[in-house]
N, CA, C and O atoms as a GROMACS GRO file, in nm:
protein
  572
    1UNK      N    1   0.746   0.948  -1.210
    1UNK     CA    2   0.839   0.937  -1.100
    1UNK      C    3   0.837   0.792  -1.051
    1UNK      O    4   0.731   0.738  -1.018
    2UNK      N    5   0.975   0.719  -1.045
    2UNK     CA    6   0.967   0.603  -1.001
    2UNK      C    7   0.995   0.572  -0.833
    2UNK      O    8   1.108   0.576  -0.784
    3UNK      N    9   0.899   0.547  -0.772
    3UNK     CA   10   0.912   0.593  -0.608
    3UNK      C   11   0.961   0.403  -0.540
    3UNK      O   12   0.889   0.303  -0.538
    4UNK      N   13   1.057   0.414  -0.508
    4UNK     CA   14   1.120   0.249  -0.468
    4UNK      C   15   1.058   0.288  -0.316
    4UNK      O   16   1.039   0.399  -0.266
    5UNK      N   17   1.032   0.137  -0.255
    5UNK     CA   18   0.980   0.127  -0.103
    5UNK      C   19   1.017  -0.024  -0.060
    5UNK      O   20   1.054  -0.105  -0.145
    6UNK      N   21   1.007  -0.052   0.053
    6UNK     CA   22   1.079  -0.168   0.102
    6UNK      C   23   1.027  -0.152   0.280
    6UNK      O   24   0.993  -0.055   0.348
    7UNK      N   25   1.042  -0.285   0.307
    7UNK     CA   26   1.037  -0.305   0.412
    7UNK      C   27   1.141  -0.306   0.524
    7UNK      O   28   1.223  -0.329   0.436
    8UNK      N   29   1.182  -0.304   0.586
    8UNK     CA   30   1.289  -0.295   0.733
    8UNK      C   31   1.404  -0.359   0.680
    8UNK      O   32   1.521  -0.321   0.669
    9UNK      N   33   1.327  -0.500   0.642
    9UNK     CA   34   1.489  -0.561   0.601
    9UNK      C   35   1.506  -0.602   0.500
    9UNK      O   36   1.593  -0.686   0.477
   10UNK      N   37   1.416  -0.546   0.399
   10UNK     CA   38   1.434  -0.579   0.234
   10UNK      C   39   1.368  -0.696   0.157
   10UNK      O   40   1.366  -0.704   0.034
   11UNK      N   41   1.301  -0.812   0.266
   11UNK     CA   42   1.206  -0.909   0.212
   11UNK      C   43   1.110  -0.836   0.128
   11UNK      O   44   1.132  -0.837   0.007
   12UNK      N   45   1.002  -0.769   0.173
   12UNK     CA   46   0.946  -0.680   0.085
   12UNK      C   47   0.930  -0.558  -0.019
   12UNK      O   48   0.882  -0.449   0.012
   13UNK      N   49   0.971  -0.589  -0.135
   13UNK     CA   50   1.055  -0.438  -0.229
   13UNK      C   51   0.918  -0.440  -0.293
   13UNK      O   52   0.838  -0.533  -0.301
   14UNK      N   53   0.904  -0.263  -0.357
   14UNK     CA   54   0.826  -0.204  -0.452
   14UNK      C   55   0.876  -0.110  -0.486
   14UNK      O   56   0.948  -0.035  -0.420
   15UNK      N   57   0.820  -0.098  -0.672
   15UNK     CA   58   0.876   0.029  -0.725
   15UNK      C   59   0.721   0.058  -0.780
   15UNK      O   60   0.651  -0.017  -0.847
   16UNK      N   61   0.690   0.194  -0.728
   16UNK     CA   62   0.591   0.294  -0.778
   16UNK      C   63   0.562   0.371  -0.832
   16UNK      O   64   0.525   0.475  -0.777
   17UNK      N   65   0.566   0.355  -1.002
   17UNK     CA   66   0.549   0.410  -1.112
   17UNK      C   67   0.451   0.538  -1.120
   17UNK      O   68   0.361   0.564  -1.200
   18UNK      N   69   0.479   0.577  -1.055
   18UNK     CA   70   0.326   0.726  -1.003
   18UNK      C   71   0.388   0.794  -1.163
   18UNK      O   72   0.493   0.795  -1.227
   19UNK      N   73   0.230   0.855  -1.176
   19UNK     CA   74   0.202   0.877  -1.369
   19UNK      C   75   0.083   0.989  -1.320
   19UNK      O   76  -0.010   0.960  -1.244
   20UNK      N   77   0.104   1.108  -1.374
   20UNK     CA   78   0.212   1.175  -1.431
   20UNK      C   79   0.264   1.250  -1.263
   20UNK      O   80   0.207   1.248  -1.154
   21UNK      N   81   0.437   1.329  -1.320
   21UNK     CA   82   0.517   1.315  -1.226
   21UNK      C   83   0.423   1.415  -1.130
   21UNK      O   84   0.367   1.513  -1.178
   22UNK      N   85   0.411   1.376  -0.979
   22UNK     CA   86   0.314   1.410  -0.838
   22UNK      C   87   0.378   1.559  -0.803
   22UNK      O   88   0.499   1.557  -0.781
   23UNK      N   89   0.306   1.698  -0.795
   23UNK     CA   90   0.367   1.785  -0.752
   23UNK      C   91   0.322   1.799  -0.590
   23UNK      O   92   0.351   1.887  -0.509
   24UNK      N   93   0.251   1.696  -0.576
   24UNK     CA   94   0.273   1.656  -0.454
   24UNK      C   95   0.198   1.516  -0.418
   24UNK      O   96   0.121   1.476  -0.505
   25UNK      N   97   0.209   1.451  -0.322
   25UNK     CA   98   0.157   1.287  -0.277
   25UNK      C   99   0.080   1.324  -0.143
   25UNK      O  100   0.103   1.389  -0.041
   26UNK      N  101   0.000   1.268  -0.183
   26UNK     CA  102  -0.158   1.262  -0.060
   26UNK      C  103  -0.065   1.126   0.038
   26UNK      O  104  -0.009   1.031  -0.018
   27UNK      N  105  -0.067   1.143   0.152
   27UNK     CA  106  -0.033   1.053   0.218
   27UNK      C  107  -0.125   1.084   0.398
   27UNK      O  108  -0.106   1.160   0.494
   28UNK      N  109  -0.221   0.979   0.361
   28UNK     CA  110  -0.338   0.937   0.480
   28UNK      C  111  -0.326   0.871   0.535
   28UNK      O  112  -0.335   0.754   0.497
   29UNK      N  113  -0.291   0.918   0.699
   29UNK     CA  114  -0.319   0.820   0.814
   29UNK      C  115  -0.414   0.792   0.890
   29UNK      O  116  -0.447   0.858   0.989
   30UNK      N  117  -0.481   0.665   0.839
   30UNK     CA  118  -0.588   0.599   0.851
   30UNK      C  119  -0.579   0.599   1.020
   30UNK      O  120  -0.480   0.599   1.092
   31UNK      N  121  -0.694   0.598   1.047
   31UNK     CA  122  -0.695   0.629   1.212
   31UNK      C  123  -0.780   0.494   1.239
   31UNK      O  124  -0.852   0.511   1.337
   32UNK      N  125  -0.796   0.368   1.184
   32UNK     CA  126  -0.817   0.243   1.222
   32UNK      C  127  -0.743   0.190   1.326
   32UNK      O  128  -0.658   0.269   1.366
   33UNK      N  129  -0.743   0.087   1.383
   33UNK     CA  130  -0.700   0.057   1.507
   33UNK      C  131  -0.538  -0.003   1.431
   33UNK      O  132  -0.427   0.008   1.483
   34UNK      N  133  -0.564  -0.054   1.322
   34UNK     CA  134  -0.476  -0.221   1.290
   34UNK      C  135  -0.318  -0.027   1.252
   34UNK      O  136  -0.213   0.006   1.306
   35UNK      N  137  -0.373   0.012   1.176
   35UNK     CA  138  -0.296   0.134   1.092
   35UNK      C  139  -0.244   0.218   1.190
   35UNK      O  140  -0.130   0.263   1.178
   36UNK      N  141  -0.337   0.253   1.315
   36UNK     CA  142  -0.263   0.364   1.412
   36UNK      C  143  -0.132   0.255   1.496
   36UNK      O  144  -0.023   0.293   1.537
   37UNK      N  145  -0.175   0.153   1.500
   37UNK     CA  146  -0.026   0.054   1.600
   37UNK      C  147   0.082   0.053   1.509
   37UNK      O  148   0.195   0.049   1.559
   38UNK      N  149   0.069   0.055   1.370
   38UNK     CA  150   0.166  -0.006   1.285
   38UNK      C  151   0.218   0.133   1.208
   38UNK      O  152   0.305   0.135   1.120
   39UNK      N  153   0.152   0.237   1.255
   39UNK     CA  154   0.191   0.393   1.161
   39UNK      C  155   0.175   0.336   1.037
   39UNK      O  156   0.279   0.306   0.979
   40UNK      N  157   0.045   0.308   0.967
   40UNK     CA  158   0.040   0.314   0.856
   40UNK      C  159  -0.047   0.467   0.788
   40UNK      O  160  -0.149   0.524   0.825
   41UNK      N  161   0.039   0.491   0.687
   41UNK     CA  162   0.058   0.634   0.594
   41UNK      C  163  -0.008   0.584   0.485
   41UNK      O  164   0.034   0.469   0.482
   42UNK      N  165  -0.081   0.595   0.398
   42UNK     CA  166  -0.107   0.554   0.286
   42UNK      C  167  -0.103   0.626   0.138
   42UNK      O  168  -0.135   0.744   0.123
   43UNK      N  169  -0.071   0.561   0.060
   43UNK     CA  170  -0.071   0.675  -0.023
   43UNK      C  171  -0.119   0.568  -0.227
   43UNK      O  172  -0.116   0.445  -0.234
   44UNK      N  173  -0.143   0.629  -0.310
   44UNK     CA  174  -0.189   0.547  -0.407
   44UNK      C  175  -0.166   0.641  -0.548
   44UNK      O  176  -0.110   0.750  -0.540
   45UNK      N  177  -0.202   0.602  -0.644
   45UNK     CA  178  -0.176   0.672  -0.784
   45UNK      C  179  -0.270   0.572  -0.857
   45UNK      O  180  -0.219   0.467  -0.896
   46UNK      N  181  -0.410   0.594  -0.881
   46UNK     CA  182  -0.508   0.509  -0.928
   46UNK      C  183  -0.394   0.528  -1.132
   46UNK      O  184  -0.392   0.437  -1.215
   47UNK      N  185  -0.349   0.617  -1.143
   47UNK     CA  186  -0.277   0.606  -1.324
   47UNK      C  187  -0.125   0.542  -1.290
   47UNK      O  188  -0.035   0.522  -1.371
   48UNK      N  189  -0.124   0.522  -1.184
   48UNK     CA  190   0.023   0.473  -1.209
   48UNK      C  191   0.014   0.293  -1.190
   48UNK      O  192  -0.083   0.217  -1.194
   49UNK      N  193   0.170   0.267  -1.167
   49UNK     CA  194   0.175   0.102  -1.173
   49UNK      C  195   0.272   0.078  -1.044
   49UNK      O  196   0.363   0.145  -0.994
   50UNK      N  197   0.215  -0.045  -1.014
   50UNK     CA  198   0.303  -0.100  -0.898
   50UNK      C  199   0.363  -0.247  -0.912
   50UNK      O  200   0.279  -0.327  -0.955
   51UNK      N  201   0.476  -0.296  -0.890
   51UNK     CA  202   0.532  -0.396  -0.905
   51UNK      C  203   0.600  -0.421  -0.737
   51UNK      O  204   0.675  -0.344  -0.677
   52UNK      N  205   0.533  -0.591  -0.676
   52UNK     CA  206   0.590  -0.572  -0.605
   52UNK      C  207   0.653  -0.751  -0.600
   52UNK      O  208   0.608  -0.862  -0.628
   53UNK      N  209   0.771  -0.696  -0.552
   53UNK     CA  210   0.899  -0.808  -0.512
   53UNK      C  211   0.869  -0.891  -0.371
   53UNK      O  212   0.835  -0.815  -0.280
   54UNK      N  213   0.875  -1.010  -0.342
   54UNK     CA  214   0.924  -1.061  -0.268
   54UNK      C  215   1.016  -1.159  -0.258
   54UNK      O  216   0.997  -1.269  -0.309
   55UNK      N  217   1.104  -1.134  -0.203
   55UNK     CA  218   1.240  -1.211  -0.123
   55UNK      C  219   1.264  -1.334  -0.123
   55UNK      O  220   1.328  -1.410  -0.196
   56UNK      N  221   1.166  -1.352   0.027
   56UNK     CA  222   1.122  -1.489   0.071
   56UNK      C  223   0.997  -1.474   0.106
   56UNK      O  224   0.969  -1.427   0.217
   57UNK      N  225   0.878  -1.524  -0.005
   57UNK     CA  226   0.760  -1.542  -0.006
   57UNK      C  227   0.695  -1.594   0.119
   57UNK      O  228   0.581  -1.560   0.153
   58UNK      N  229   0.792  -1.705   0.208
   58UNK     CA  230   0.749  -1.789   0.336
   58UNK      C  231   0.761  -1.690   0.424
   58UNK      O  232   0.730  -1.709   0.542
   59UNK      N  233   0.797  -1.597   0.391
   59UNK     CA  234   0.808  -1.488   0.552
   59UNK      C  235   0.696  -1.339   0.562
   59UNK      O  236   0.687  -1.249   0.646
   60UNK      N  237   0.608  -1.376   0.410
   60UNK     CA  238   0.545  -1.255   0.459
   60UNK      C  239   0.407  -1.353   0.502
   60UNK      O  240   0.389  -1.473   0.479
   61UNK      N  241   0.325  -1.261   0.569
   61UNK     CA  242   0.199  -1.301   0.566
   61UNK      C  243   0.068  -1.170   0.530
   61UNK      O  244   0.089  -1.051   0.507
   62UNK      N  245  -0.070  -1.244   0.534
   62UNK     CA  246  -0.128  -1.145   0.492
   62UNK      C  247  -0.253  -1.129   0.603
   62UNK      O  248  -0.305  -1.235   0.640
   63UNK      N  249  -0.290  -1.041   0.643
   63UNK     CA  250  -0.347  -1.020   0.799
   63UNK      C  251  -0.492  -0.923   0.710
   63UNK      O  252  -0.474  -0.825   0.638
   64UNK      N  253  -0.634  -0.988   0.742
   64UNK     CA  254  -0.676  -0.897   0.707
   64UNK      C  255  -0.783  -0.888   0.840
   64UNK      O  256  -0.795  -0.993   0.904
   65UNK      N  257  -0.853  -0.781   0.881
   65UNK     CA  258  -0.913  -0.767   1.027
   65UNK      C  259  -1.100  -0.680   0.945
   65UNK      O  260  -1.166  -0.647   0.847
   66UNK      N  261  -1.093  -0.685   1.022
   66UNK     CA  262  -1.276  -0.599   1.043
   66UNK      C  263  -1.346  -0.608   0.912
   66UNK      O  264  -1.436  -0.680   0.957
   67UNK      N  265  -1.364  -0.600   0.841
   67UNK     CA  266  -1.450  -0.606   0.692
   67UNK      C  267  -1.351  -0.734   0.588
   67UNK      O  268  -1.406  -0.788   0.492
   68UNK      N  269  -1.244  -0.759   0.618
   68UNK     CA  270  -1.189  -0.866   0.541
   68UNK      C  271  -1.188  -0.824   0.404
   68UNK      O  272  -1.233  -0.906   0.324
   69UNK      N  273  -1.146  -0.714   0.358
   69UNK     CA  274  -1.201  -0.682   0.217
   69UNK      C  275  -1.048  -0.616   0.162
   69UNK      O  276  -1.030  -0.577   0.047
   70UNK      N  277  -0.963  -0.615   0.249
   70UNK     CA  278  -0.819  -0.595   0.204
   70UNK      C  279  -0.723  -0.697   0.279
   70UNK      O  280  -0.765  -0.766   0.372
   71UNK      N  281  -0.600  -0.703   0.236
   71UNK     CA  282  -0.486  -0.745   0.288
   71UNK      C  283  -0.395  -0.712   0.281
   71UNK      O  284  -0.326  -0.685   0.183
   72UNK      N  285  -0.365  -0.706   0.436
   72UNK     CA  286  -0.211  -0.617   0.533
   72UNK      C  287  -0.103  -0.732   0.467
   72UNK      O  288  -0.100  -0.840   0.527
   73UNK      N  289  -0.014  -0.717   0.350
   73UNK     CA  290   0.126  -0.789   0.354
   73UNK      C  291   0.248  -0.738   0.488
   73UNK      O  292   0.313  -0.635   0.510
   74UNK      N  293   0.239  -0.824   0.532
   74UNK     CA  294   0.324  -0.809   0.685
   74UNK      C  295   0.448  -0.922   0.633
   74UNK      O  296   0.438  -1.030   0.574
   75UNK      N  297   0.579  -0.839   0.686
   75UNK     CA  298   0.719  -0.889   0.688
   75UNK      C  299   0.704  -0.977   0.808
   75UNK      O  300   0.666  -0.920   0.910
   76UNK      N  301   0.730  -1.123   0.813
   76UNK     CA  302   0.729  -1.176   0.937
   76UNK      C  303   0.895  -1.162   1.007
   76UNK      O  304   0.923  -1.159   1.127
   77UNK      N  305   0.973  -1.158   0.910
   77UNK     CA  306   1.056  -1.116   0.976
   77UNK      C  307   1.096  -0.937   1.062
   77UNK      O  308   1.172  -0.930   1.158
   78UNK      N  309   1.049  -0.852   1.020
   78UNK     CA  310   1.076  -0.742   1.036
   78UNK      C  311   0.939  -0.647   1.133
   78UNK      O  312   0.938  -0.564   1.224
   79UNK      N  313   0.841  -0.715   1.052
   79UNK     CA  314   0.704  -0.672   1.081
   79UNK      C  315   0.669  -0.547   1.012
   79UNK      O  316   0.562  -0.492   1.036
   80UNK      N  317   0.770  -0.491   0.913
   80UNK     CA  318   0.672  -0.383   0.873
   80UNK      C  319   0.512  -0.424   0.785
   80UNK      O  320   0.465  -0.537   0.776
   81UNK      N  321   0.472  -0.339   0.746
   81UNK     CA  322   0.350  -0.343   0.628
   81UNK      C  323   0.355  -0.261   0.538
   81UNK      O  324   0.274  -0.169   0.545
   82UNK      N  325   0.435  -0.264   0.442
   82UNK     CA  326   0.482  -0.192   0.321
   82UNK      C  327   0.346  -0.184   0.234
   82UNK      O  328   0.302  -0.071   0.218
   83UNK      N  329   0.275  -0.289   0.178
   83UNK     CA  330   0.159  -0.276   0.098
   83UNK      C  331   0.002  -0.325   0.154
   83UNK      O  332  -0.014  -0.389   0.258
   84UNK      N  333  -0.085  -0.291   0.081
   84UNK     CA  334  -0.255  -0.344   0.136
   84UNK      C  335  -0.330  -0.351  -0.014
   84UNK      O  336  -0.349  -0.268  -0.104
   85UNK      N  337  -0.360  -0.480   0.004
   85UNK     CA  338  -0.380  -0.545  -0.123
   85UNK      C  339  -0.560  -0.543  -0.136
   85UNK      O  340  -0.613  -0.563  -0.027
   86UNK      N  341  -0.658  -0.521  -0.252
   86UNK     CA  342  -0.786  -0.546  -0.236
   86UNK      C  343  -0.794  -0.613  -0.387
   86UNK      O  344  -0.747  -0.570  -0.493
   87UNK      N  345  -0.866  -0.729  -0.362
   87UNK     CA  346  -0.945  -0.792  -0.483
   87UNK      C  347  -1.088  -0.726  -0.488
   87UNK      O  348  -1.185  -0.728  -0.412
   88UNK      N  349  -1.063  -0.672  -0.596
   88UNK     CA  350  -1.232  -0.630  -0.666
   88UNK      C  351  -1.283  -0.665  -0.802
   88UNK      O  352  -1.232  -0.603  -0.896
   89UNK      N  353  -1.395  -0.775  -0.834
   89UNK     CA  354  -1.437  -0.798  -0.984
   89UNK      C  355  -1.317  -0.841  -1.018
   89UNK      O  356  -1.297  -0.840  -1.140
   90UNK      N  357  -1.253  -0.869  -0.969
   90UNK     CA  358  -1.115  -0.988  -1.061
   90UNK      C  359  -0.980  -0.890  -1.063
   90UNK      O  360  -0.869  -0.934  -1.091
   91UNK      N  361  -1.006  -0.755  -1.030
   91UNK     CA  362  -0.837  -0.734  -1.046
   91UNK      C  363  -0.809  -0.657  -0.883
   91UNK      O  364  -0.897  -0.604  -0.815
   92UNK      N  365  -0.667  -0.669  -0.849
   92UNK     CA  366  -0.584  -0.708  -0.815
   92UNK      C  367  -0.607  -0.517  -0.768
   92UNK      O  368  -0.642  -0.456  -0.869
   93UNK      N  369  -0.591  -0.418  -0.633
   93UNK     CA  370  -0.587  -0.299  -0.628
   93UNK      C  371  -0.508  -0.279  -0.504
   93UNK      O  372  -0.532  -0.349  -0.406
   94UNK      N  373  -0.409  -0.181  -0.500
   94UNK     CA  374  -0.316  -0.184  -0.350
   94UNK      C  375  -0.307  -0.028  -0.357
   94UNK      O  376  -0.340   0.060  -0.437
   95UNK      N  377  -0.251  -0.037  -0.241
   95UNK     CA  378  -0.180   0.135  -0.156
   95UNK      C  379  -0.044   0.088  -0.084
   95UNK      O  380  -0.019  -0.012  -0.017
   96UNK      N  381   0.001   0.152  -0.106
   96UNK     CA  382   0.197   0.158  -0.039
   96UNK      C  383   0.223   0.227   0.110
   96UNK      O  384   0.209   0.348   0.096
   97UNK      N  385   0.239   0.212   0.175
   97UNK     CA  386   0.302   0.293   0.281
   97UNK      C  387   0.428   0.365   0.254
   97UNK      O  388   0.532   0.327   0.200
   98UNK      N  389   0.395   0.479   0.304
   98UNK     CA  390   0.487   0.601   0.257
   98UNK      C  391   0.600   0.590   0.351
   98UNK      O  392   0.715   0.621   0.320
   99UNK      N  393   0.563   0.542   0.476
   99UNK     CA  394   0.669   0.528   0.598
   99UNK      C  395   0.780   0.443   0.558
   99UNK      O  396   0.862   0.410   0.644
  100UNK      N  397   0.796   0.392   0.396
  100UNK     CA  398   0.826   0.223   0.356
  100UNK      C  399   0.917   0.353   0.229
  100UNK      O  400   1.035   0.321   0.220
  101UNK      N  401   0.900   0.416   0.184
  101UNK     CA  402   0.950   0.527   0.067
  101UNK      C  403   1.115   0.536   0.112
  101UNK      O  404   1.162   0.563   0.222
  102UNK      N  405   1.184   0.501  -0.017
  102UNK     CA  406   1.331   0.545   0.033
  102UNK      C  407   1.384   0.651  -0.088
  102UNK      O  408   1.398   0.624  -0.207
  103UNK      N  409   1.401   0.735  -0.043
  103UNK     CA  410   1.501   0.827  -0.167
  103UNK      C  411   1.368   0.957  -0.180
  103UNK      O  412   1.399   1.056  -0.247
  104UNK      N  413   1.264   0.954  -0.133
  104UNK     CA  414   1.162   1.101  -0.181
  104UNK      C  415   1.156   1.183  -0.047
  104UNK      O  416   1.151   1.159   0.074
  105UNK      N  417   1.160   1.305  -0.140
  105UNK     CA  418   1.161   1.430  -0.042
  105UNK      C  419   1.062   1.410   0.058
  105UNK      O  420   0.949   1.368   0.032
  106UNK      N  421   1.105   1.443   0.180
  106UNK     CA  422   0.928   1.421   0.252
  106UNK      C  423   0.857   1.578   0.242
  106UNK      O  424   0.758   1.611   0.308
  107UNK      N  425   0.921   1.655   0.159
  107UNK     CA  426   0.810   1.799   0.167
  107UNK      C  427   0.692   1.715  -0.008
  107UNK      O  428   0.593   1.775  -0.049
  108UNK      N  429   0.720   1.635  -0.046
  108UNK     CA  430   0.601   1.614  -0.130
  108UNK      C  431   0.492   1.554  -0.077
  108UNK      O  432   0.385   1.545  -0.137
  109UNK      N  433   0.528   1.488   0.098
  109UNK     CA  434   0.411   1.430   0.087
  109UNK      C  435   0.328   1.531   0.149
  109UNK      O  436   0.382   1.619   0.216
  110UNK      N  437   0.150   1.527   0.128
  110UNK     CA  438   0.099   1.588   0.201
  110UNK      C  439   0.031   1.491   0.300
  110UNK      O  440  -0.055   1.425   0.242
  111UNK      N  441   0.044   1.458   0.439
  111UNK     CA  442   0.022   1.377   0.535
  111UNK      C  443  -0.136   1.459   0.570
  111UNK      O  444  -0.152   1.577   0.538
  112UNK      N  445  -0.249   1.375   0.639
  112UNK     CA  446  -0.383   1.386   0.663
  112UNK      C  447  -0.416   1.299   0.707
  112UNK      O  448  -0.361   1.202   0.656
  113UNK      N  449  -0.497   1.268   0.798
  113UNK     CA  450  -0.576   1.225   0.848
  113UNK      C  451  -0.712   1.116   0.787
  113UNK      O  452  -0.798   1.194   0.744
  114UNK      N  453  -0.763   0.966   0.768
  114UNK     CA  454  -0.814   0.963   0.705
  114UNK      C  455  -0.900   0.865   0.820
  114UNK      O  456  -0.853   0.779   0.894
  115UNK      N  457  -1.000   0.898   0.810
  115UNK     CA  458  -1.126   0.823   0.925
  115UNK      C  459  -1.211   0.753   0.789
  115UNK      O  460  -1.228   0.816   0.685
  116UNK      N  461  -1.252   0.634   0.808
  116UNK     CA  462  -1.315   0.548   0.708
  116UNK      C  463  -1.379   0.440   0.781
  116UNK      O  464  -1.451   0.371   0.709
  117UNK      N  465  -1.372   0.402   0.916
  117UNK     CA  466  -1.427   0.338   0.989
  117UNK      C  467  -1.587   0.345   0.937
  117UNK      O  468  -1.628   0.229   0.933
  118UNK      N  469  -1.693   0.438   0.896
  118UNK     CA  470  -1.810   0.425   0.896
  118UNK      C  471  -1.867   0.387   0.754
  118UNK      O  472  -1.983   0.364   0.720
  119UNK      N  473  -1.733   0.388   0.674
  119UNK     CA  474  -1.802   0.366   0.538
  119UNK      C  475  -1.862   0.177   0.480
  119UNK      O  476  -1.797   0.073   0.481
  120UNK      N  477  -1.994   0.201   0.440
  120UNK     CA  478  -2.026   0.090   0.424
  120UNK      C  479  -1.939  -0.013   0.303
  120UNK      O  480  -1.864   0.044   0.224
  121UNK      N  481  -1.954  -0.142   0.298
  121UNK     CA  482  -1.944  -0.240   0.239
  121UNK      C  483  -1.888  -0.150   0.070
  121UNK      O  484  -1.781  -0.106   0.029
  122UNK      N  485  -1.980  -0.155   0.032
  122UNK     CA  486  -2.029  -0.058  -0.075
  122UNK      C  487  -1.955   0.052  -0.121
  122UNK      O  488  -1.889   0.055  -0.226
  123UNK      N  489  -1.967   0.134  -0.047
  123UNK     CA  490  -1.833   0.242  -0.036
  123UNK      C  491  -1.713   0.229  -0.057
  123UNK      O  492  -1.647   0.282  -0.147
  124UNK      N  493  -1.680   0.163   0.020
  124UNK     CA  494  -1.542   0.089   0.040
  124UNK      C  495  -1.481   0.040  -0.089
  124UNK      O  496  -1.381   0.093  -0.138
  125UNK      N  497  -1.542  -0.059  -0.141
  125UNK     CA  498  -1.512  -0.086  -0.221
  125UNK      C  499  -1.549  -0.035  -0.376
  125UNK      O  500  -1.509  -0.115  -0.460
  126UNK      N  501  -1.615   0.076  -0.427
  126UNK     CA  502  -1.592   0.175  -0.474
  126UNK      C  503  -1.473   0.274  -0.493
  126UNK      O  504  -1.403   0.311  -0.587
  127UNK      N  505  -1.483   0.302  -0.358
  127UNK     CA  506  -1.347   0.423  -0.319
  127UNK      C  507  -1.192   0.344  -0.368
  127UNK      O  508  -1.089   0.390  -0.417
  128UNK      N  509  -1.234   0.212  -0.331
  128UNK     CA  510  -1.086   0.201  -0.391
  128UNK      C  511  -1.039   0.144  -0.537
  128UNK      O  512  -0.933   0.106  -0.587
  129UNK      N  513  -1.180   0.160  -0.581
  129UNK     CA  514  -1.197   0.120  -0.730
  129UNK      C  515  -1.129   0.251  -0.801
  129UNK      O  516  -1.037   0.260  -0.882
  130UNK      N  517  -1.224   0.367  -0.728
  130UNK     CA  518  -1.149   0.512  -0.806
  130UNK      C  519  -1.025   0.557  -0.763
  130UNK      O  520  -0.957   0.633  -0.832
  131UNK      N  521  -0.974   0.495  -0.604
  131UNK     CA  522  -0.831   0.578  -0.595
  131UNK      C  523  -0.726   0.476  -0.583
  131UNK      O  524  -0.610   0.515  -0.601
  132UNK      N  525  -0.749   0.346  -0.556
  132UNK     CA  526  -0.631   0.273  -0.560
  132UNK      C  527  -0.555   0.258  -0.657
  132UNK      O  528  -0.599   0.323  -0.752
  133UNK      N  529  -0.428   0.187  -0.691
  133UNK     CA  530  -0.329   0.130  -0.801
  133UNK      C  531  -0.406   0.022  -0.870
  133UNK      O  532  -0.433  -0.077  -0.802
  134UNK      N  533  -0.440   0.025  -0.978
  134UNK     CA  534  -0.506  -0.091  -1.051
  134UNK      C  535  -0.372  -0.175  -1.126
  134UNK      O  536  -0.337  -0.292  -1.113
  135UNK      N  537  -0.347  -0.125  -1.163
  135UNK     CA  538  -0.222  -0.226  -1.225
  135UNK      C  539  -0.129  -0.281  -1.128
  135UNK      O  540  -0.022  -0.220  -1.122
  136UNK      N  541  -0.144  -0.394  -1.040
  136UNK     CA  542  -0.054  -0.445  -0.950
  136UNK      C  543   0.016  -0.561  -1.033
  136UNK      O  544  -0.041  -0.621  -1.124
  137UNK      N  545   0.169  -0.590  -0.982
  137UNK     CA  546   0.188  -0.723  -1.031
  137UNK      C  547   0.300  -0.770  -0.905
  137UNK      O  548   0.402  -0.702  -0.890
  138UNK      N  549   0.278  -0.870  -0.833
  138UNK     CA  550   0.406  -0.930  -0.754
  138UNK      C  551   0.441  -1.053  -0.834
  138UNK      O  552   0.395  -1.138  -0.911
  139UNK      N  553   0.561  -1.009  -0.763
  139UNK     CA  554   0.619  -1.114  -0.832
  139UNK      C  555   0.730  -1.191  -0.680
  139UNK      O  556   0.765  -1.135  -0.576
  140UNK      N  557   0.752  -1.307  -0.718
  140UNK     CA  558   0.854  -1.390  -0.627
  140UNK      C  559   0.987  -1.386  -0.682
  140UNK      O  560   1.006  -1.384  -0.804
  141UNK      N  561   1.099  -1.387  -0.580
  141UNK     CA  562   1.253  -1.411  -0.628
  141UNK      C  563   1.262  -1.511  -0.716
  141UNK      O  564   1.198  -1.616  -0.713
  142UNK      N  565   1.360  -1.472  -0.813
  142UNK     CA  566   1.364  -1.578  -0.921
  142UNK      C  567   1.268  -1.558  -1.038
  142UNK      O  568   1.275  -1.608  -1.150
  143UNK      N  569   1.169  -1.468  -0.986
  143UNK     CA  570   1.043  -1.444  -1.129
  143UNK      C  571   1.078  -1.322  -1.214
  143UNK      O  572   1.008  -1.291  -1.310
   0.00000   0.00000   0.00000
């Protein structure tokens, strides 16, 4: 299933190659401080692929807060946060915001609750070794 997502005003595009097709999508709202202001939903496909677009590269930025071990891509124009990016051992691992999904049923997602505030260093970066998108690629307009 190819799941397209975007930001407010289209600076930020992704298409989410989720493998094999989802008879339903885990979608977790992280109850962190930065995620509960911004309604971030999260959602991932550690077998699938993500490709993500930007627009105008000068308008996003990347915000990362409390452990520094991911990064919030923020629309400076719009302000959404469509993706959250983690470097681990050299590659490249993200999660999409579902709130950012255009064209999917919302009875696939299953929405939950996800508290992670206590997990160590360690953990953390594990957990998103086994559930994040490993195959990321952005790319800039014109690429």
């Amino acid at each position: 299933m190819l799941i397209h997502g975007t930001c407010h005003c289209g600076n930020i595009v992704f298409d989410l190659d989720w493998r094999p097709e989802p008879s339903e999508i885990p979608a977790r709202a992280c109850t962190c401080s930065f995620c509960t202001k911004h309604g971030g939903v999260w959602t991932s496909c550690p077998t699938g692929s993500l490709r993500v677009r930007l627009n105008e590269p000068a308008l996003v930025s990347r915000y990362d807060f409390g452990t520094q071990t991911a990064d919030f891509h923020v629309c400076m124009r719009c302000g959404v946060v469509p993706v959250v990016t983690s470097r681990i051992g050299g590659v490249l691992y993200a999660v999409v915001n579902v709130n950012t999904f255009e064209g999917v049923d919302e009875a696939l997602l299953r929405r939950s609750p996800s508290a992670l505030d206590d997990e160590t260093h360690a953990v953390r970066l594990a957990r998103r070794q086994r559930n994040w998108i490993a195959e990321v690629e952005f790319v800039e307009r014109g690429d």
